[in-house]
C-alpha positions in Angstrom: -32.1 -32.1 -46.5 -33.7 -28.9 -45.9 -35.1 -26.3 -43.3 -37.7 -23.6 -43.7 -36.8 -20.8 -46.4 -35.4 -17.3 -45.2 -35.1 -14.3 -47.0 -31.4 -13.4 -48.3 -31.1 -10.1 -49.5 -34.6 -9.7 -51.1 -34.7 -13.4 -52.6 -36.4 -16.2 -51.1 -34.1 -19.1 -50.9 -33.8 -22.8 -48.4 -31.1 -23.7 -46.6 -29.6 -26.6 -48.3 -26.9 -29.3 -47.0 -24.0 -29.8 -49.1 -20.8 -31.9 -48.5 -18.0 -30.1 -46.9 -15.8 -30.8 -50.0 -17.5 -28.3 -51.9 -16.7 -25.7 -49.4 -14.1 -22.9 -50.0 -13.0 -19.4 -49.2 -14.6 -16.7 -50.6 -12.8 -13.7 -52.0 -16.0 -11.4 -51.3 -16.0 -12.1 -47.7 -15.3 -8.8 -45.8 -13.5 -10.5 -43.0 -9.7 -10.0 -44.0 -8.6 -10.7 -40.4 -7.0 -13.7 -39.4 -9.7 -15.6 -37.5 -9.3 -16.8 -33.8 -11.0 -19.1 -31.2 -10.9 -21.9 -33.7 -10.0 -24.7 -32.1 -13.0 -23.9 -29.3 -15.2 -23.6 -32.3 -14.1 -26.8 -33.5 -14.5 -28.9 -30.4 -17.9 -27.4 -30.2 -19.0 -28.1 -33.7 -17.3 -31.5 -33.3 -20.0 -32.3 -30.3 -23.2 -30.3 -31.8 -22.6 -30.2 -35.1 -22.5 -26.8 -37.6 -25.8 -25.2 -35.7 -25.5 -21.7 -37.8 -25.4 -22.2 -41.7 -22.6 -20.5 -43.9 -23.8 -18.1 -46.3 -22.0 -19.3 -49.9 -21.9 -18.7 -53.7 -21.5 -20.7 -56.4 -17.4 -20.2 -58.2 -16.7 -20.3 -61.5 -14.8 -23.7 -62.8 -14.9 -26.7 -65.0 -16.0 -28.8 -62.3 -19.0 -30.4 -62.9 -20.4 -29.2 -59.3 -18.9 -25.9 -58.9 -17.3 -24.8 -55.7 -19.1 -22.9 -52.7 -17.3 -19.8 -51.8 -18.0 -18.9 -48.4 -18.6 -15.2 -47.6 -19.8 -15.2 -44.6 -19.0 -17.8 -42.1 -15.2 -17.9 -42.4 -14.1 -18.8 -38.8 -16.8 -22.3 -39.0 -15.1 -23.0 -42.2 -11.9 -22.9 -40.2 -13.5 -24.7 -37.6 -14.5 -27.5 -40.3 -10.8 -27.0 -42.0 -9.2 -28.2 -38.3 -11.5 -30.9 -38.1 -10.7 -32.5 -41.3 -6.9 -32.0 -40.9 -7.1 -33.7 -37.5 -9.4 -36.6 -39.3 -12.7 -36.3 -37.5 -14.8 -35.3 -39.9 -14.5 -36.5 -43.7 -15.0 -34.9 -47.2 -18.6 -35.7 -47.3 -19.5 -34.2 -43.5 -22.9 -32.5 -44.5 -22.3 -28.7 -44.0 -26.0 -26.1 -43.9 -25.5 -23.3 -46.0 -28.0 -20.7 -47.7 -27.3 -19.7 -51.9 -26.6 -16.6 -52.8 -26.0 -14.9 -56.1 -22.4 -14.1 -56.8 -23.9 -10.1 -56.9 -25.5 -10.3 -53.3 -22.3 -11.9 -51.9 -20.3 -9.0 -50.7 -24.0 -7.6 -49.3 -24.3 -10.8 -47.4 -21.2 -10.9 -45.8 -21.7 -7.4 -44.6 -24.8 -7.6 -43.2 -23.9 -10.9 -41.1 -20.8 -9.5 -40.0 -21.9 -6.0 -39.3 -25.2 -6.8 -38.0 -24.2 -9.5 -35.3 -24.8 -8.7 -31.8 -23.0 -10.2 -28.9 -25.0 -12.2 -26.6 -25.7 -10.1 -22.8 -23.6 -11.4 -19.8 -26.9 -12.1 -18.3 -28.5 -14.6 -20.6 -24.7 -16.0 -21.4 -24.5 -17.0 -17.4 -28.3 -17.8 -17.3 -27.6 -20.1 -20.6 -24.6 -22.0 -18.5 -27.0 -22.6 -15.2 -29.5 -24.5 -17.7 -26.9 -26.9 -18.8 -26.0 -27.7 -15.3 -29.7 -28.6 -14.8 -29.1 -30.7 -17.6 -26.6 -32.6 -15.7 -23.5 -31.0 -17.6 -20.4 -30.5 -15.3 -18.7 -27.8 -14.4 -15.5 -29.5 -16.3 -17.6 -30.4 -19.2 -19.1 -26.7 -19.4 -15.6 -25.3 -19.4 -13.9 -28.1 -21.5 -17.1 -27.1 -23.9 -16.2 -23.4 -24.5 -12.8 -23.8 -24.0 -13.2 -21.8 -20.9 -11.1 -22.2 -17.5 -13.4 -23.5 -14.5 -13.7 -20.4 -12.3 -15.4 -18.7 -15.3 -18.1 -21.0 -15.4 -18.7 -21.1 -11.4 -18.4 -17.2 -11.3 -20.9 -17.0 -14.4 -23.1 -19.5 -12.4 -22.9 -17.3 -9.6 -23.9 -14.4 -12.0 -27.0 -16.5 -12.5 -27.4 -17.0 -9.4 -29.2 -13.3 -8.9 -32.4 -13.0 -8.1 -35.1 -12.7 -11.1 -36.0 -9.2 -10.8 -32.3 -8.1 -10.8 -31.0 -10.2 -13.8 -33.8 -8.5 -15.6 -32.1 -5.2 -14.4 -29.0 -6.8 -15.5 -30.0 -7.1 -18.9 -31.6 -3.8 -19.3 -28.1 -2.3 -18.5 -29.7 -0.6 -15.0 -27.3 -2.6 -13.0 -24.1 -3.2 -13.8 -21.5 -6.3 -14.1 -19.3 -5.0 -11.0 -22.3 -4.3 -8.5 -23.5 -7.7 -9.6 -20.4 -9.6 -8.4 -20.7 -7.8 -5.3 -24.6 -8.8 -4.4 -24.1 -12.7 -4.9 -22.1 -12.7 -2.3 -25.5 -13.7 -0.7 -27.6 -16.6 -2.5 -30.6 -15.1 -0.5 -32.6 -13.5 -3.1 -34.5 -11.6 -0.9 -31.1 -9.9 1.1 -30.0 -9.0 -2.7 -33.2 -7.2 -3.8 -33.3 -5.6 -0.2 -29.7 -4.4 -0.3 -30.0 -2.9 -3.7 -33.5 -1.5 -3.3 -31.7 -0.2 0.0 -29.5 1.6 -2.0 -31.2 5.2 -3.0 -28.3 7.5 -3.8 -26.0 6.5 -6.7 -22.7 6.8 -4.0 -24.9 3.6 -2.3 -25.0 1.7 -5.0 -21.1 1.6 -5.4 -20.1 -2.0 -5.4 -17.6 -1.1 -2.1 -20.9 -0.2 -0.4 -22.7 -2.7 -1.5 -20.2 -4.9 -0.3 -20.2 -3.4 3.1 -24.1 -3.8 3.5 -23.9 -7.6 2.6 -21.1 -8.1 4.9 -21.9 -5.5 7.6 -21.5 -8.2 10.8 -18.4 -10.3 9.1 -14.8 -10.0 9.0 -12.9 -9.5 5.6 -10.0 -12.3 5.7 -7.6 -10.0 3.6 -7.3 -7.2 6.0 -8.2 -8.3 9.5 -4.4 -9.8 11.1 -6.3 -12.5 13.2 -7.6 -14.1 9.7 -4.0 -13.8 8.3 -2.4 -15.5 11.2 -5.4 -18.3 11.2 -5.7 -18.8 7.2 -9.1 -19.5 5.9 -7.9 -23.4 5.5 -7.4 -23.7 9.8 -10.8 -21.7 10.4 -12.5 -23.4 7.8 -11.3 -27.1 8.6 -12.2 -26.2 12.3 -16.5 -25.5 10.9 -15.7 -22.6 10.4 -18.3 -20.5 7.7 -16.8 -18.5 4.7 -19.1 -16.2 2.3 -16.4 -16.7 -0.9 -15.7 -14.1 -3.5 -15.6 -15.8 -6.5 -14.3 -12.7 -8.5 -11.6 -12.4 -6.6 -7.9 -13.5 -7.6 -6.9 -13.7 -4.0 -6.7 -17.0 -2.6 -7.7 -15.0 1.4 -10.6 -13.4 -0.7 -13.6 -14.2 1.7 -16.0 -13.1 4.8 -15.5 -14.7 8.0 -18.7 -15.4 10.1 -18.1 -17.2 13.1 -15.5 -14.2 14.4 -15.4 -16.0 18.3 -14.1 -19.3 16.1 -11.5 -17.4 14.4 -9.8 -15.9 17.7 -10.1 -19.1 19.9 -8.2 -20.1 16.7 -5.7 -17.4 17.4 -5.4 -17.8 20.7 -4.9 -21.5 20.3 -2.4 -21.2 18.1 -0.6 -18.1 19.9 -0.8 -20.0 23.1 0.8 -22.9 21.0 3.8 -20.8 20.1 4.0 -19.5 23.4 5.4 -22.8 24.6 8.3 -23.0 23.0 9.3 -19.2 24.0 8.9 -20.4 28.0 10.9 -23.2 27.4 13.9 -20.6 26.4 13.8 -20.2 30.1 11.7 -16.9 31.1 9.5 -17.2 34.6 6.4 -16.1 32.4 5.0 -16.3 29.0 1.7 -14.3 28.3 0.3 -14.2 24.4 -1.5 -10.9 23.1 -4.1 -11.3 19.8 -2.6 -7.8 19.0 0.2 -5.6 19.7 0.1 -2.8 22.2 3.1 -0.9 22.6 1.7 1.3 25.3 1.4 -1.7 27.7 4.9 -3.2 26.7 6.0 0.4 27.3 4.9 -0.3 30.7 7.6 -2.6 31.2 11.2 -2.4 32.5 13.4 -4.0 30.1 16.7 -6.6 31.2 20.3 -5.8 29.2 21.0 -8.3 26.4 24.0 -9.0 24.1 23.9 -9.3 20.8 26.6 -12.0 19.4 28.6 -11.7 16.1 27.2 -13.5 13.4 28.9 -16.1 11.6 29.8 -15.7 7.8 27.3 -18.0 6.7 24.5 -15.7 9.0 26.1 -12.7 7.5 25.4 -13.8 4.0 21.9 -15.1 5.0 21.1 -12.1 6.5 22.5 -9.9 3.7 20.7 -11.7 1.3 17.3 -10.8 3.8 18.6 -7.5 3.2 18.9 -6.8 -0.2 15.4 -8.7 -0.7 13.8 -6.3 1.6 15.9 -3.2 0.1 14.2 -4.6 -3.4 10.8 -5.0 -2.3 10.8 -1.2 -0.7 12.2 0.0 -4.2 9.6 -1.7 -6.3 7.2 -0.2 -3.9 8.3 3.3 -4.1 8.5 2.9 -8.2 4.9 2.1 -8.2 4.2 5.1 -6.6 6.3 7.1 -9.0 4.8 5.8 -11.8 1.6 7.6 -13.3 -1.6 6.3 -14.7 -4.6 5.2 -12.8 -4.0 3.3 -9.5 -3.9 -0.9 -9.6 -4.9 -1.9 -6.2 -4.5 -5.3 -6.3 -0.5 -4.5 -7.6 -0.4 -2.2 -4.7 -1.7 -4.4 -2.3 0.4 -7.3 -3.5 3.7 -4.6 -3.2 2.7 -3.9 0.2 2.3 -7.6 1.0 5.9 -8.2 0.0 7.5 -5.4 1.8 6.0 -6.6 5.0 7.0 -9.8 4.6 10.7 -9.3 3.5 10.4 -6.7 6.7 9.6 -9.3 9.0 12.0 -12.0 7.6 14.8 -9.4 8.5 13.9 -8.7 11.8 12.9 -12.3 12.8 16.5 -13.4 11.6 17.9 -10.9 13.4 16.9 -11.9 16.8 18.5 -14.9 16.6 21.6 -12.8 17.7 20.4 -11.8 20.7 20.9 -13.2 23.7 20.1 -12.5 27.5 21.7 -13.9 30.8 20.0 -17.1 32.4 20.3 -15.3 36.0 18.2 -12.4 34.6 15.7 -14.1 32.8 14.4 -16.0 35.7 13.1 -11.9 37.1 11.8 -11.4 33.2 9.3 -12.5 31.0 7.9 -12.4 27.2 4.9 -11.3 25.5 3.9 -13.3 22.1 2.0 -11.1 20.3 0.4 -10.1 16.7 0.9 -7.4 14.4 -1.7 -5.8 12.4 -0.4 -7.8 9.4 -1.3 -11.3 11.3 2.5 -11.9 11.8 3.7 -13.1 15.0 6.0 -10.4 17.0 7.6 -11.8 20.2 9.0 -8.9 23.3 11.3 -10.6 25.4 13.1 -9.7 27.9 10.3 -7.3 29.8 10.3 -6.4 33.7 6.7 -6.3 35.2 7.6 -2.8 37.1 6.0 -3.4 40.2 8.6 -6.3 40.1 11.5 -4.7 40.8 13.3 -3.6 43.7 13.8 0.3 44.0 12.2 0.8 40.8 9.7 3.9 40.4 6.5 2.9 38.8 6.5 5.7 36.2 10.4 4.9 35.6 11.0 5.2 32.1 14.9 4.3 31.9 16.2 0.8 31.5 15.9 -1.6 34.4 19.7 -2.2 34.7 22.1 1.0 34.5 25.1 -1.1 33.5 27.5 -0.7 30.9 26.4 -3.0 28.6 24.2 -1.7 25.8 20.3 -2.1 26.6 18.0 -3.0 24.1 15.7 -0.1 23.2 11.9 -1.6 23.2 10.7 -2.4 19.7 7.5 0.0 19.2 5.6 -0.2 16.3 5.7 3.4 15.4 2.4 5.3 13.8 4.2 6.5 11.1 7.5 4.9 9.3 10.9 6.1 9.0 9.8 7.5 5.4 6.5 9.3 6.2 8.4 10.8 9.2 11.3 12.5 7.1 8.3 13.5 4.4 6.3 15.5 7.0 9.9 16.7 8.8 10.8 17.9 6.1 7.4 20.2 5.8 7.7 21.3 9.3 11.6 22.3 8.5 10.2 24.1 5.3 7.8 26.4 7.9 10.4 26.7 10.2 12.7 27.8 7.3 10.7 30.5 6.1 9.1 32.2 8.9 12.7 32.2 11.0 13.6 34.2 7.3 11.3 36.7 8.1 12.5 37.7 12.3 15.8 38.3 11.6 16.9 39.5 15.7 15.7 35.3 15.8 17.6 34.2 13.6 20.6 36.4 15.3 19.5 34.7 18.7 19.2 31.3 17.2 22.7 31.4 15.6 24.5 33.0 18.6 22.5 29.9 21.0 24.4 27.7 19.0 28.0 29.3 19.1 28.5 30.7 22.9 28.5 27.0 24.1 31.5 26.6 22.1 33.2 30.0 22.6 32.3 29.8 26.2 33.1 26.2 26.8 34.7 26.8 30.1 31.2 27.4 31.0 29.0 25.3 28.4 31.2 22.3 28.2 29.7 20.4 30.3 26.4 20.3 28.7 25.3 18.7 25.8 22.6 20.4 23.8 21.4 19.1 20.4 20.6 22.0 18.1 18.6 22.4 14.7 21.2 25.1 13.3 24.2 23.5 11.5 26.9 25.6 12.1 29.2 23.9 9.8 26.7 25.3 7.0 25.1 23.0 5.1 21.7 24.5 3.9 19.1 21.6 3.8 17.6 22.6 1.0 17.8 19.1 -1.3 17.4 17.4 1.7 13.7 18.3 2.1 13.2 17.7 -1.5 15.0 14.1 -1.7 12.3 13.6 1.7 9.3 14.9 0.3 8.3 14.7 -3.2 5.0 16.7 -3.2 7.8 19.5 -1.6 7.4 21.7 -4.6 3.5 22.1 -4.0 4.1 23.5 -0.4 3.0 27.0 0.2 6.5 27.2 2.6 8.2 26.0 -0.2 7.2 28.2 -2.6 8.2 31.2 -0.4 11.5 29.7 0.2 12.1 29.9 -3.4 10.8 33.1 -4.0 13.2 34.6 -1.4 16.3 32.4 -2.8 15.7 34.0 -6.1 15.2 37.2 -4.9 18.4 37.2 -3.2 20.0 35.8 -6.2 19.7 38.5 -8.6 21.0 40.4 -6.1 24.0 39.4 -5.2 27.0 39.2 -7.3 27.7 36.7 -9.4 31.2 36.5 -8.7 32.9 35.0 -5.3 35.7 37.7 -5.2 33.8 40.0 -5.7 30.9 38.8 -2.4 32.5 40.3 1.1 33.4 44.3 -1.0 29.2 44.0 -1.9 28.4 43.1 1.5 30.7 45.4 3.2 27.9 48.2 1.3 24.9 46.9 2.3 22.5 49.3 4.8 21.9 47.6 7.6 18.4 46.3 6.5 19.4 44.2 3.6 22.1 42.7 5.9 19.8 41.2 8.2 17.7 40.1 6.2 20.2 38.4 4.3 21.6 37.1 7.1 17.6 35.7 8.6 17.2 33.7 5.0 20.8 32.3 5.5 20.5 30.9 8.9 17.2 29.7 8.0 18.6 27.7 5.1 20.5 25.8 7.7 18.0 24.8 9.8 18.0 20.8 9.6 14.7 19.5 11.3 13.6 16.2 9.3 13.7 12.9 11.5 12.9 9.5 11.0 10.9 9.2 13.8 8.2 11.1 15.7 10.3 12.1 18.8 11.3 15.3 20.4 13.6 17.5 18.1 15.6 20.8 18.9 13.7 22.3 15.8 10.3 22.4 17.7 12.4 25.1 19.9 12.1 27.4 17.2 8.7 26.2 16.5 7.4 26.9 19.6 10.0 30.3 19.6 8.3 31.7 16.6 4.6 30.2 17.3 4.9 28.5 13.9 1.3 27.3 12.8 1.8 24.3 10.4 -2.0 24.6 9.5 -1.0 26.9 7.6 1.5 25.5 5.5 0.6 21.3 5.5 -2.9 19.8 4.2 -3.9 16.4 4.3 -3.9 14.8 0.9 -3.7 11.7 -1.0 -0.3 11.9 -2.3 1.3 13.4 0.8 -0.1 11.2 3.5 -2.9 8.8 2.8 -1.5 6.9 0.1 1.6 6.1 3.0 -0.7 4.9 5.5 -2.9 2.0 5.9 -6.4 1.9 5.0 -7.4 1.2 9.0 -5.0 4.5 9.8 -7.5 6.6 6.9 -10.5 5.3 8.0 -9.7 6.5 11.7 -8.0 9.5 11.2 -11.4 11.0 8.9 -13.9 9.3 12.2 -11.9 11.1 14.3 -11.9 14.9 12.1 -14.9 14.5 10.1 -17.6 12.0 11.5 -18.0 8.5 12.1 -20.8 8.5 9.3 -17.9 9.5 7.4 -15.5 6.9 8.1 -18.3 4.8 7.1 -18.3 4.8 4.0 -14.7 4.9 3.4 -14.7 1.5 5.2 -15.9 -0.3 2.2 -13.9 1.4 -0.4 -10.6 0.2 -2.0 -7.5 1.9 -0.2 -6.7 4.3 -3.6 -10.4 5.0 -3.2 -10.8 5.7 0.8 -7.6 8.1 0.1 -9.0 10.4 -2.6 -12.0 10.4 -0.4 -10.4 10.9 2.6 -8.4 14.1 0.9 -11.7 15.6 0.0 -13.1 15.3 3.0 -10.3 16.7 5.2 -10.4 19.9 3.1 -9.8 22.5 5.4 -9.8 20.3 8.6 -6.7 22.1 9.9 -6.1 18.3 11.1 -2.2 17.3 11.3 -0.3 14.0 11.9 0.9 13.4 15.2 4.7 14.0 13.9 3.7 17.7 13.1 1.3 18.3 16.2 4.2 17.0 18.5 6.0 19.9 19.4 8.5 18.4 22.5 11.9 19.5 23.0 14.9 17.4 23.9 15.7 16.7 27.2 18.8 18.6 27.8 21.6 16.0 28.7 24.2 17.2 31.4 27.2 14.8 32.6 30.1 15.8 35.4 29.6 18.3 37.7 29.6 21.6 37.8 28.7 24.5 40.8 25.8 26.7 39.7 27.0 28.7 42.3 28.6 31.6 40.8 30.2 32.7 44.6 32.5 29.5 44.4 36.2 29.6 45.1 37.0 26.3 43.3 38.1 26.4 39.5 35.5 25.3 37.5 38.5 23.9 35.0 39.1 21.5 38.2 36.4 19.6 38.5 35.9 19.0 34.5 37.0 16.2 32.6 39.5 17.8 30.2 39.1 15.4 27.6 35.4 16.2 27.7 35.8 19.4 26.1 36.0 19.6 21.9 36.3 22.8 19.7 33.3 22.5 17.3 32.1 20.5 15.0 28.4 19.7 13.9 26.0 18.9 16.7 23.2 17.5 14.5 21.8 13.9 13.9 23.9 11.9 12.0 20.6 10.1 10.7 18.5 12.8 9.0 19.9 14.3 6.1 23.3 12.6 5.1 26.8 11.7 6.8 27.8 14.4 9.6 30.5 14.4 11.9 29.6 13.6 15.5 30.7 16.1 18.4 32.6 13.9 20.5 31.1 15.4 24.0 27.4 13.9 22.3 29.0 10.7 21.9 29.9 10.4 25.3 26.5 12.0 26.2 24.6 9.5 24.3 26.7 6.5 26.4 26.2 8.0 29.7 
């Protein structure tokens, strides 16, 4: 059986059928690599037949029809060898091949090998819609070419483009990704609009893209209502999806109906709700999202908090140690370097939230409230901004209670039982807070170095209380100097790993070694130098060694003594902290960027960070804050501690009576470290700020 002639290296020859016993490999074939794909190649060969013919030459032998050696078409020979072996195809399976001469076999192979182009993605996905016209599954497509199902429907949906932009496709002026993005519409006419919208190259990014297709819907992977929902609930309810096929998420979607999706919410919040009233409170109210300033509001009831059982313990423990994983898998993909991996990132982030919440939610199991004060108190059911349900019992409307102040910010009971402090949602975690404490310590660090009569003052503020305690000791004052003297300086590095790029930092250490080579190397040999010094070096000496002490990181944004040297020395921390993408963006969420740059910059701004990746939005976000002089609300809160006073004592200096008299004796300690015990390592505890703390 034979086809039209081709031309073969310069000689006209046919294609010719032969059996497929007289088929074998070729020594001149060029291809030395083990072939793969062959048992796709078989099943399709197996249901078309061989549609490409091999390319052969005659062997040398006694036989009385010499062997074929195949040069070019090793990986259909393969295909046929498979075939045979598994017994669908016999010895006399009629096989196309074209002649050659043993001298234009090596030439042959070549030129098919070398000279084979791959088929475009366009015409691939356009060549996959016609055999569904043909009536061909999407099981029998896949099955076909070996291929898993969502490759065929996200080819189709490739197809799917309109006319004009496949043929855009094909001629390589639009790419695969923006593609994806622009049949998230099957309207032709919205995808030629959007892309013809799109003037600027930054436009035709495939997160703004994205964002112009999906302007008036609500992405079901970031926005909390569609987490707490799921797309199954709001779908099953007639609820409209726009599906991102090229998505690995299983949330990957656009919700349309957004009023659907929080009577949803609501619904299902109001649901919950039930069982939280039947624990006995006199109201119940549910809250889409959480507001801390309105629980704030609040007075709070005293609870107790019960002991555990072993079995909790070790429950709880194991929550623990999950969560303590997650946050260290986390932070090592943060120390790792190469280029960013959202979807590893995201899926990090996902886990640390949830082991998070699994913690606290087990946790409030062991607490418990008294029946006689629960029926003054009620409980909000609320949601976070990660769609998980938070629940605030336990709150005091304030107008509720009898005596109380409306601006009252104390606890509603003053008992001896330990109150619950409320459960705010802070800005910026425990983490970020000690990264950009540490910064403002750094600042504070090196321009107390510089005014050494303030570093005198600063030193002696925190000794005369102690010296003096017949006077001071009935004050407690938290202080940023450590007199026990502990410099902080690994402490701010261990916080804040971009420390070594700060400009405070940098002057830190440029003092620390200048005073190095100075001083003697030798400790014996330290109080004779010093005795010598003028009177200059000694106080400067002295500035850079207080200042070395000065311990102002925090885990949270609150009031902190160090802000009294802040505020002392006028310290502008625009001058010394920038907004970038390793130091603050990439520890925020993508909501918190997006603000932050509406607020600084512009809303056109925030804009387009919208639609971009998180890893994206933040390198954005960095170049766009350049010189902003904009800084976090931790750094721009410059509040003092309240100063806490307990006893009595007469301000009037006039009075007969002995002061000593009307002090608690046991109230009064010699000295020991009046710092946090939480910032920067284990610290003893002045005993007086224990009892302050109680009081």
């Amino acid at each position: 059986m034979e086809t039209t002639s081709e031309i073969s290296t310069g000689t006209k020859v046919q294609i010719e059928y032969v059996p497929y016993r007289r088929l074998c490999p070729s020594p001149l074939n060029v291809r030395k690599r083990q072939p793969t794909g062959i048992e796709s190649l078989a099943e399709t060969i197996a249901a078309k037949g061989v549609m490409q013919n091999l390319v052969v030459h005659e062997t040398t032998g006694r036989a009385k029809l010499p062997k074929l050696g195949v040069c070019a078409g090793q990986r259909r020979l393969a295909a046929l060898d498979l075939l045979y072996e598994q017994g669908r195809i016999t010895k006399d399976y009629l096989v196309p091949v074209l002649t050659v001469s043993e001298g234009e076999a090596l030439a042959a192979s070549l030129i098919e090998n070398r000279e084979r182009e791959a088929m475009h993605i366009a015409d691939e996905c356009v060549a996959f819609r016609l055999l569904t016209e043909e009536g061909k599954s999407v099981a029998h497509i896949a099955a076909l070419f070996k291929v898993p199902d969502i490759a065929v429907r996200r080819a189709l949906k490739i197809a799917n483009l309109s006319p004009l932009l496949l043929d855009l496709l094909r001629e390589d002026r639009l790419d695969y990704e923006q593609a994806k993005v622009l049949v998230l519409t099957d309207d032709h006419a919205m995808q030629e609009r959007v892309w013809n919208d799109a003037h600027n190259a930054w436009q035709q990014r495939p997160s703004e893209l994205r964002a112009a297709i999906t302007t008036a819907e609500i992405d079901a992977r970031e926005n909390a209502l569609a987490k707490f929902v799921g797309l199954e609930a709001y779908e099953a309810a007639g609820g409209r999806v726009r599906r991102d096929l090229f998505s690995d998420d299983q949330n990957a979607g656009y919700i349309e109906d957004a009023d659907l999706l929080h009577r949803l919410a609501t619904d299902r919040l109001i649901e919950l709700s039930q069982g939280v009233c039947a624990e006995g409170w006199a109201w119940v109210e549910t809250r889409t999202r959480y507001d801390a300033l309105e629980i704030m509001r609040h007075g709070r009831i005293p609870s107790t908090t019960r002991q555990p059982t072993q079995a909790e313990e070790d429950e709880l423990a194991a929550l623990v140690a999950k969560r303590d994983a997650a946050h260290m898998e986390l932070n090592a993909y943060y120390d790792e370097d190469g280029e960013p991996d959202e979807a590893r990132q995201d899926r990090l982030d996902a886990d640390v939230t949830a082991a998070t919440y699994a913690v606290d939610l087990y946790a409030e199991r062991f607490e418990s409230f008294d029946a006689d004060d629960m029926k003054g108190a009620g409980a909000f059911v609320c949601l976070d901004d990660d769609g998980q349900v938070c629940i605030e019992r336990g709150l005091v409307r304030r107008e509720g209670v009898p005596g109380q102040p409306a601006n009252a910010s104390h606890a509603i009971q003053q008992t001896g039982t330990p109150q619950r402090i409320p459960k705010e949602r802070p800005l910026h975690g425990e983490k970020l807070c000690k990264r950009l404490t540490a910064h403002r310590t750094a600042a504070v660090q090196i321009e107390l170095a510089q005014q050494p009569g303030v570093a005198l003052a600063a030193l002696m503020y925190r000794m005369i209380p102690v010296v003096f305690d017949d006077v001071y000791g009935h004050a407690y004052t938290d202080h940023a100097v450590r007199i026990d003297v502990h410099t902080t300086r690994d402490a701010l590095v261990s916080n804040a790993d971009d420390m070594a790029d700060s400009v405070a930092w940098k002057a830190l250490e440029g003092e620390r070694s200048k005073w190095a080579r100075m001083l003697p190397k030798r400790t014996d040999e330290l109080l004779p130098w010093l005795l010598q010094q003028d009177t200059d070096v000694m106080s400067n000496l002295f500035a850079f060694c207080v200042a070395a002490t000065v311990d102002g990181i925090s885990p949270a944004d609150r009031a902190h003594p160090v802000n009294e040297l802040a505020n002392t020395l006028e310290v502008d921390l625009t001058r010394y902290w920038t907004a970038t993408r390793a130091g603050y963006f990439e520890h925020v969420p993508k909501d918190r960027i997006v603000t932050v740059v509406g607020e600084t910059v512009s809303t056109q701004a925030a804009g387009e960070l919208r639609g971009m990746k998180k890893g994206d939005a933040a390198a954005a976000a960095e170049r766009r804050m350049t010189d902003s002089g904009w800084l976090p609300e931790v750094l721009r809160n410059r509040e003092v501690p309240e100063r806490i006073t307990y006893g009595r004592w007469n301000d009037d200096e006039n009075t007969d009576g002995d002061p000593d008299e009307e002090a608690d004796p046991e109230s009064k300690r010699e000295t020991v470290t009046l710092a946090e015990p939480d910032q920067t390592g284990d610290r003893p505890i002045d005993g007086d700020a224990e009892e302050a703390e109680a009081a």
